[in-house]
C-alpha positions in Angstrom: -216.9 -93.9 -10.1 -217.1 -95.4 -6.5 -217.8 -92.9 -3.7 -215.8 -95.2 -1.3 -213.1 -92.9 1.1 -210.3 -93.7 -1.4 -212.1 -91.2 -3.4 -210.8 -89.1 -1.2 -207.3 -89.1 -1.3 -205.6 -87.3 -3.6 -202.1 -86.6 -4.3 -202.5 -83.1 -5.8 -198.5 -81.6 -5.6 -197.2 -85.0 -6.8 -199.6 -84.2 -9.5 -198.4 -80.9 -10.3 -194.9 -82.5 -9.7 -194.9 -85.1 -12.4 -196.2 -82.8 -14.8 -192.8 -80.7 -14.0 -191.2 -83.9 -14.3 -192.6 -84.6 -17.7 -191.7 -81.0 -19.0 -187.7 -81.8 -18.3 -187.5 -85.5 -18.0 -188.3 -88.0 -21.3 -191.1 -90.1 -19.3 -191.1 -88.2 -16.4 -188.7 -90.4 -14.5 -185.0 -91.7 -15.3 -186.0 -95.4 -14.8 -189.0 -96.3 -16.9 -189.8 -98.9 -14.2 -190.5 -95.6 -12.1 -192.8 -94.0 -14.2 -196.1 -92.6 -13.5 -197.8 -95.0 -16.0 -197.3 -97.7 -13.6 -199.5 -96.2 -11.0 -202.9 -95.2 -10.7 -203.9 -92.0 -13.0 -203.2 -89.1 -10.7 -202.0 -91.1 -8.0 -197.8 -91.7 -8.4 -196.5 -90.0 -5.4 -193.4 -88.0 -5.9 -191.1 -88.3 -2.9 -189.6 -86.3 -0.9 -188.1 -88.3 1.6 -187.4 -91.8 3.3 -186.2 -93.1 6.0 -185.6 -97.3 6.9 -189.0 -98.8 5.2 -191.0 -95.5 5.0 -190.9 -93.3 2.5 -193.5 -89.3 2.8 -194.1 -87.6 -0.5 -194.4 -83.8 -1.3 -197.8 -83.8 0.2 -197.1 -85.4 2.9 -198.6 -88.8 2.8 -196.1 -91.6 4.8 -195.9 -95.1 3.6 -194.5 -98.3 3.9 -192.5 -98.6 1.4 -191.9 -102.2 -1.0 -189.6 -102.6 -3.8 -187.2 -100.0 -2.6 -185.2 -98.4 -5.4 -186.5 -101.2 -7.5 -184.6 -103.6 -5.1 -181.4 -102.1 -4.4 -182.2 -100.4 -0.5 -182.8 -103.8 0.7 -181.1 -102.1 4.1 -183.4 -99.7 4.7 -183.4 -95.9 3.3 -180.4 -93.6 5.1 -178.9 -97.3 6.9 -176.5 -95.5 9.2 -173.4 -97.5 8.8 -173.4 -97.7 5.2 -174.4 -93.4 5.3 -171.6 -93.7 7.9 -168.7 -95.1 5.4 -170.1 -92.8 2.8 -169.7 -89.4 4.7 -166.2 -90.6 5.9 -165.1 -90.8 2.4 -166.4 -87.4 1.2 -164.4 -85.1 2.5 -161.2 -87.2 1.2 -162.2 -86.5 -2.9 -164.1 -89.1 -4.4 -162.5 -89.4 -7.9 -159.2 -89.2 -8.8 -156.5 -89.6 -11.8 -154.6 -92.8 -10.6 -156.5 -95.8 -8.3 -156.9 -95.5 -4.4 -156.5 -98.0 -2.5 -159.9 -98.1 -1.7 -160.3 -100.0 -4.5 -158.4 -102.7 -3.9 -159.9 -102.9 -1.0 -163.4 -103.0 -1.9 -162.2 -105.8 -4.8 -160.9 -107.8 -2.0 -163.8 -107.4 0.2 -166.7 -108.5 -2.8 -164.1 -111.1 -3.7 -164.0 -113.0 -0.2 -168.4 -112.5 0.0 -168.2 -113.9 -3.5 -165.5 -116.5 -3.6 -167.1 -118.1 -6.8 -165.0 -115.0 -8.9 -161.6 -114.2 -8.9 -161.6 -111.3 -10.1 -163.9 -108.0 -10.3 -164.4 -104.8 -12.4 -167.0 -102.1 -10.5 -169.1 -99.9 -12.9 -172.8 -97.2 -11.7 -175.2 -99.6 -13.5 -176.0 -103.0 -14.4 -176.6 -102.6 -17.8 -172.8 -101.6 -18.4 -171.3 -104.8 -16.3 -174.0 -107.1 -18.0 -173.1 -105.6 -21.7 -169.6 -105.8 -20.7 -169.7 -109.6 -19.7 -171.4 -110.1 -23.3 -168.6 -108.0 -25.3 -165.8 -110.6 -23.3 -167.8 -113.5 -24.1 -167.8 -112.7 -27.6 -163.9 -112.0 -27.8 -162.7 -115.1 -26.0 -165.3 -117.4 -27.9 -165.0 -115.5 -31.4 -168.7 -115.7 -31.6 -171.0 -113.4 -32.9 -174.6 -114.8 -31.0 -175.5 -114.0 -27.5 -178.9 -116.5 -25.9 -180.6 -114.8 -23.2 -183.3 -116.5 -21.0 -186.9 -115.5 -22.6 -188.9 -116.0 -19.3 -186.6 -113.0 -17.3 -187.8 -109.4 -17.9 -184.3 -107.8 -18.3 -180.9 -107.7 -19.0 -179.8 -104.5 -20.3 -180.3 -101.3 -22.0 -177.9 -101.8 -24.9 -178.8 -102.9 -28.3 -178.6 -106.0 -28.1 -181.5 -107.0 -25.3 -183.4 -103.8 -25.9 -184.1 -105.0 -29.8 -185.2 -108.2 -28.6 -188.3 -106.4 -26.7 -191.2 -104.2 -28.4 -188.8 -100.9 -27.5 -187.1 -102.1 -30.3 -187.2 -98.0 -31.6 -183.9 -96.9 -33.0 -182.2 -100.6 -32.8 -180.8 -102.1 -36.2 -182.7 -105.3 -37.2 -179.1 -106.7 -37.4 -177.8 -106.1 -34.2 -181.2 -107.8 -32.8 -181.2 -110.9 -34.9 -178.0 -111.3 -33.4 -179.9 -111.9 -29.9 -181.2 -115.6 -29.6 -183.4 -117.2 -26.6 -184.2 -120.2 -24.4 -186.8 -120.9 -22.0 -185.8 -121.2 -18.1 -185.6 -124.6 -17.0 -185.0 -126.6 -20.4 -182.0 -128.2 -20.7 -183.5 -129.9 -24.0 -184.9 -126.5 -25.8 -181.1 -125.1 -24.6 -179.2 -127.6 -25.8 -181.5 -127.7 -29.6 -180.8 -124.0 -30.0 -177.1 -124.4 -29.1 -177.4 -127.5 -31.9 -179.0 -125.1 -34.5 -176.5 -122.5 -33.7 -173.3 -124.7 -33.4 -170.1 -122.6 -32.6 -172.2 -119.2 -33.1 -173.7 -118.8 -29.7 -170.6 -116.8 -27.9 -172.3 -117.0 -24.1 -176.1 -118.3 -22.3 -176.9 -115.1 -20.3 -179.6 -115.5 -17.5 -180.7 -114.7 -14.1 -179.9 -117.9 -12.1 -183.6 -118.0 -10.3 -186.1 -115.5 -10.0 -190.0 -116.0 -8.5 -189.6 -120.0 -9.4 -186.9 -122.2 -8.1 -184.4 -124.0 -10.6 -185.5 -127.2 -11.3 -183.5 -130.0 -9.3 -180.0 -130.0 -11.3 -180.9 -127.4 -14.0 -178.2 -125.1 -13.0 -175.6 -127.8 -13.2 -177.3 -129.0 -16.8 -176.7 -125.5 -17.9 -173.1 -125.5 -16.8 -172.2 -128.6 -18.9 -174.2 -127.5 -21.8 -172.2 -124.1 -21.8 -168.9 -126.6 -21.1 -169.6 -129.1 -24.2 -171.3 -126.3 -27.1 -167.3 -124.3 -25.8 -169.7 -121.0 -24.8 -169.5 -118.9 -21.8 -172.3 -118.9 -19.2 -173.3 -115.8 -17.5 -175.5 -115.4 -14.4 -177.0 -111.7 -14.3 -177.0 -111.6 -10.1 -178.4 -108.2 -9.9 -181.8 -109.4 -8.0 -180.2 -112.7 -6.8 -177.1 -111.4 -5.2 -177.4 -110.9 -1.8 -180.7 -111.4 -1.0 -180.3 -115.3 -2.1 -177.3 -115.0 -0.2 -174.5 -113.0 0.6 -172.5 -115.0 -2.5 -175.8 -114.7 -4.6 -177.3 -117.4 -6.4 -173.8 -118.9 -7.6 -173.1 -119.7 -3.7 -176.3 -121.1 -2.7 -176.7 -123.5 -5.4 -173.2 -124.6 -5.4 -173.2 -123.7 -9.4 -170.2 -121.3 -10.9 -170.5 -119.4 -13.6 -167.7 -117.9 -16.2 -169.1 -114.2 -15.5 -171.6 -112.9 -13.2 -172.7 -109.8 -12.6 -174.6 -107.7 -9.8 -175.4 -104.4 -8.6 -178.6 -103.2 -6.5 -178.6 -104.5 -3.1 -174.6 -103.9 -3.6 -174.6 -100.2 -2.5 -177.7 -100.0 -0.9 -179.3 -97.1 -3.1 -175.7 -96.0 -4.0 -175.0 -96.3 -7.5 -171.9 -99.7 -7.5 -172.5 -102.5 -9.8 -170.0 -105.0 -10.4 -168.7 -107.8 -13.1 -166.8 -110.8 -11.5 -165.6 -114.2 -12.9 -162.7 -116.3 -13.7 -159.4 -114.9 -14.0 -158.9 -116.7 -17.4 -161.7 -114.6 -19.2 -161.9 -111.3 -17.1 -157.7 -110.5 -17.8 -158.9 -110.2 -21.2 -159.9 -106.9 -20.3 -156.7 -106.3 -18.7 -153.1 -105.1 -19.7 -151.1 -109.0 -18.4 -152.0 -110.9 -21.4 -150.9 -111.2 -24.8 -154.2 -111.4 -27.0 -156.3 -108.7 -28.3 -157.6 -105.7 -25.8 -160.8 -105.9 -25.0 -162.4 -102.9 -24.2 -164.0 -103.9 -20.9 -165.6 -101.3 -18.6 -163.8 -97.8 -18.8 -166.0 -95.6 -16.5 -165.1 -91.9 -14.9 -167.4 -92.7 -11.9 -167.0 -96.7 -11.4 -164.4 -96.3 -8.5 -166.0 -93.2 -7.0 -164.9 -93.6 -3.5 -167.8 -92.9 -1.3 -170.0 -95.7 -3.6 -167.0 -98.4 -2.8 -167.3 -97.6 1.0 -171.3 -98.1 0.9 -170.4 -101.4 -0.8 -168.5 -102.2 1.6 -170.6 -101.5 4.5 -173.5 -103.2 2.7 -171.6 -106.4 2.5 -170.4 -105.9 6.2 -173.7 -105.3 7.1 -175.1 -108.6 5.3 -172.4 -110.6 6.9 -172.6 -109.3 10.7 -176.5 -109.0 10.9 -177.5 -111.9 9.0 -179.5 -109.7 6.4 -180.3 -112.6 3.7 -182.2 -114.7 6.2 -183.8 -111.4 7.8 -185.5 -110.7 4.5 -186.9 -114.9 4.3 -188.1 -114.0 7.7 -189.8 -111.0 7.2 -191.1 -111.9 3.2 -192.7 -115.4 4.8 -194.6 -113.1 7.3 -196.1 -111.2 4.8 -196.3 -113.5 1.8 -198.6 -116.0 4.6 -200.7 -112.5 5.6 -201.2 -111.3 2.4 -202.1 -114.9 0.9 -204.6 -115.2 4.1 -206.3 -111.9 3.6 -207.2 -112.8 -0.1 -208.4 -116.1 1.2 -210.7 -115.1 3.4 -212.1 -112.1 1.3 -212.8 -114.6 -1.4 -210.2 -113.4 -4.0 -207.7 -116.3 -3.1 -207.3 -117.3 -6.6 -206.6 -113.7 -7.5 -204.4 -112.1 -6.0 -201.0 -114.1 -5.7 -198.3 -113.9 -4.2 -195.2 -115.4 -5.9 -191.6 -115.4 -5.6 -188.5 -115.9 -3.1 -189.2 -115.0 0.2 -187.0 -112.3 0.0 -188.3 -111.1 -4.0 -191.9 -111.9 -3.6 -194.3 -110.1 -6.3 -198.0 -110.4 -6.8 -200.2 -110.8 -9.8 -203.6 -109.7 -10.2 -205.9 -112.0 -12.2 -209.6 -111.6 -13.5 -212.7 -113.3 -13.1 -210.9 -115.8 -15.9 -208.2 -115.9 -14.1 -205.8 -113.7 -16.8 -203.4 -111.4 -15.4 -205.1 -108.1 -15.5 -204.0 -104.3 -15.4 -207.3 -103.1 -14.5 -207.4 -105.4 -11.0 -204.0 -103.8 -10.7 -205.0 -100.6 -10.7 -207.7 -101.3 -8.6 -205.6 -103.1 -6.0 -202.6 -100.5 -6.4 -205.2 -97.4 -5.6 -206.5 -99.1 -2.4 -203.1 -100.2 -1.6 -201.8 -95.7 -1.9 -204.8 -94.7 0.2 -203.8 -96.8 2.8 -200.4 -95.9 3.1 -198.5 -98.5 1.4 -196.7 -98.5 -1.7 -196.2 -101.3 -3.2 -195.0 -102.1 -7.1 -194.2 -105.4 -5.9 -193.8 -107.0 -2.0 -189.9 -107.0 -2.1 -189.2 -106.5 1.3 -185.9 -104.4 3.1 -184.2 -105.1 6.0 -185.6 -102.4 7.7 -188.9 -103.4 8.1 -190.9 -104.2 11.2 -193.6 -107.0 12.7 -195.6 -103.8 13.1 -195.2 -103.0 9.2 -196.0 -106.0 7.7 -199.3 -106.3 10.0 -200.5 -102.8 9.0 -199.9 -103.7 5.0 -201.6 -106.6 5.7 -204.8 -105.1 7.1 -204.7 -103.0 3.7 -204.2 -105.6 1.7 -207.1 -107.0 3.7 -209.6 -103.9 2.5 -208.3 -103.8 -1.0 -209.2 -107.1 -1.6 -212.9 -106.5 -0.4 -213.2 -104.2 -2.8 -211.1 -106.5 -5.1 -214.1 -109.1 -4.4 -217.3 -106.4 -5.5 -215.4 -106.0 -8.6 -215.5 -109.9 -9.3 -218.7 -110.0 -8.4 -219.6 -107.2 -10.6 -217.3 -108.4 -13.2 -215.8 -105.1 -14.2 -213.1 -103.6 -12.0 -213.8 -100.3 -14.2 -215.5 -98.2 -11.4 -212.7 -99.0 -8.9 -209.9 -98.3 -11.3 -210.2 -94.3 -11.0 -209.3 -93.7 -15.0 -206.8 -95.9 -17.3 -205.3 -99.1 -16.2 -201.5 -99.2 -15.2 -199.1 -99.9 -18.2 -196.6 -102.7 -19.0 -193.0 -101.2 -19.1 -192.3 -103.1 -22.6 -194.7 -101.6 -24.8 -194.5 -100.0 -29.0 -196.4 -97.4 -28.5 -196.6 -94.6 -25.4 
């Protein structure tokens, strides 16, 4: 093991934290996306506080923080106008037995930042609006086959994305086989499986753009596919929305879909996710129309009063401040620093930075060029012991000039070090014990 002063930073009440964590929690966390696995061994702070782009953990160790809430601060921790419009609402009940008005409200409000829908439903989580888009597609088409994207990472935890992945546990072969797939940005691949599946395939579900572009008229391609094969087409916003722009994908690319859904940046850390699209198809789910009920979303919590006022405020917020081009700003300042500081340690090639501006990742390749765990865990270690966490390089709102300069002088050292394990061509002694994990795995 290197003796280089990362070996001296240690995290040991987080450690004694997650293993209290483990003892009451399945995986130790409630998002596996959060999970210890996915960091260093012995190194996955447990935090205790944040504020704007910082986060401290229990032992007291501040960082700049990336990736907030796994994309949904994109304000800033504690933003005081949307903590503002939350604390006004809690002291007038926050869930009641008949609508408030609030809610009407807060529909109008998404409805004029998204003027693609007409109408919207608010759930907690995205899983329940996206899974609730596919249940609607399914009764107006009649059709029993849902096509996802292959090339985006997730869609929901419900049966019928989960047993497409290697969690598959506990899913009924059925219910998966159900679940077909297309490649992003291939109208001819799309349109064969459509073929193969004629008048099967009730909706195409996908995020409209993620770290690539859409290929020049792609999105338009997929609308008339969805128009001609009579299916519905569904845009999963819950990265896209808001931090593409304030109308998500569907308003920067000038392409509606039938359904779309969103959620994280919505309520800036408070738990609002919403399902929106054409009156036609979302009334089905309503009580003025004379088909069959569908059972749409039906949540306890969904119109909790104080999320709805953070929603609002968010959107507020995004409008008045210019948010969406605040985040391009800030992610081209660091996606150039971090992709200069590789460069001129050597390790250009190696460490990339992808992605939107505003959703930029990194991937850490080997000597061959492979994506790599065990870089990442070298890169992730000397990215904690310098004070910046980092699953990814989504930036918030909130940070500063001042920020991005710091993690870019650690992102500076960590690719030195990142350059003696090339050169040694084993990152083993800077990994500090097992590599990070993929999410999707079989086995624990």
């Amino acid at each position: 093991m290197s003796t280089e002063d990362v070996e001296g930073f240690r995290l040991p009440r987080s450690r004694e934290a997650n293993e209290r964590l483990h003892a009451l929690i399945p995986g130790g966390a409630h998002t596996y996306a959060k999970g210890d696995d996915q960091y260093p061994e012995d190194l996955a702070p447990v935090i205790s506080h944040g504020r704007g782009a910082h986060v401290w953990d229990v032992d007291g160790n501040r960082y700049v923080e990336y990736g907030s809430g796994l994309r949904s601060v994109s304000l800033g921790h504690a933003h005081p106008r949307v903590t503002e419009a939350v604390r006004r609402e809690l002291d007038r009940g926050g869930n009641f037995v008949r609508p408030s008005l609030l809610e009407a409200e807060a529909a109008e409000r998404f409805l004029a930042t998204v003027p693609t829908a007409e109408m919207v439903k608010f759930a907690k989580n995205g899983s329940d609006a996206t899974t609730a888009a596919v249940r609607l597609a399914r009764a107006a088409t009649g059709r029993p086959r849902v096509a996802i994207c292959a090339d985006h990472p997730f869609f929901s935890v419900d049966d019928w994305f989960i047993g497409t992945t290697p969690m598959s546990a506990g899913v009924s072969a059925a219910t998966g086989d159900l679940t077909v797939t297309f490649p992003y940005g291939d109208l001819a691949a799309t349109e064969a499986l459509l073929t193969r599946y004629e008048g099967e395939v009730a909706c195409l579900v996908l995020e409209p753009a993620t770290h690539t572009e859409p290929p020049p008229g792609y999105l338009a391609g997929l609308r008339a596919l969805a128009d001609r094969h009579g299916c519905v087409l569904v845009f999963d916003e819950m990265i896209t929305g808001f931090r593409w722009s304030e109308a998500g994908a569907q308003g920067l690319y000038g392409v509606v879909p039938d359904l779309s859904t969103f959620g994280k940046a919505l309520g800036n850390g408070f738990a609002v996710s919403a399902l929106a699209g054409r009156r036609g198809l979302m009334e089905r789910g309503g009580l003025r129309h004379s088909g069959d009920r569908v059972f749409l979303l039906s949540t306890t919590h969904g119109a909790e009063t104080h999320s709805l006022a953070a929603a609002m405020a968010v959107q507020t917020v995004y409008t008045e401040e210019g948010v969406t081009a605040r985040l391009h700003t800030l992610g081209e300042r660091l996606a150039a620093g971090v992709r200069d500081a590789a460069a001129g340690m050597g390790v250009g090639d190696h460490v990339v930075v992808r992605g939107r501006a505003s959703n930029l990742v990194f991937a850490t390749l080997d000597e061959r060029r492979r994506p790599s765990q065990e870089y990442r865990t070298l890169f992730l270690r000397r990215l904690l012991a310098g004070g910046v966490l980092a699953p990814s390089f989504v930036v918030s709102a909130a940070l500063t000039d001042a920020d991005i300069d710091r993690t870019v002088d650690v992102v500076a050292q960590a690719c030195a070090v990142y350059r003696k394990a090339l050169d040694a061509g084993d990152p083993t002694p800077w990994t500090g014990g097992r590599p990070v994990k993929p999410v999707f795995r079989r086995r624990a």
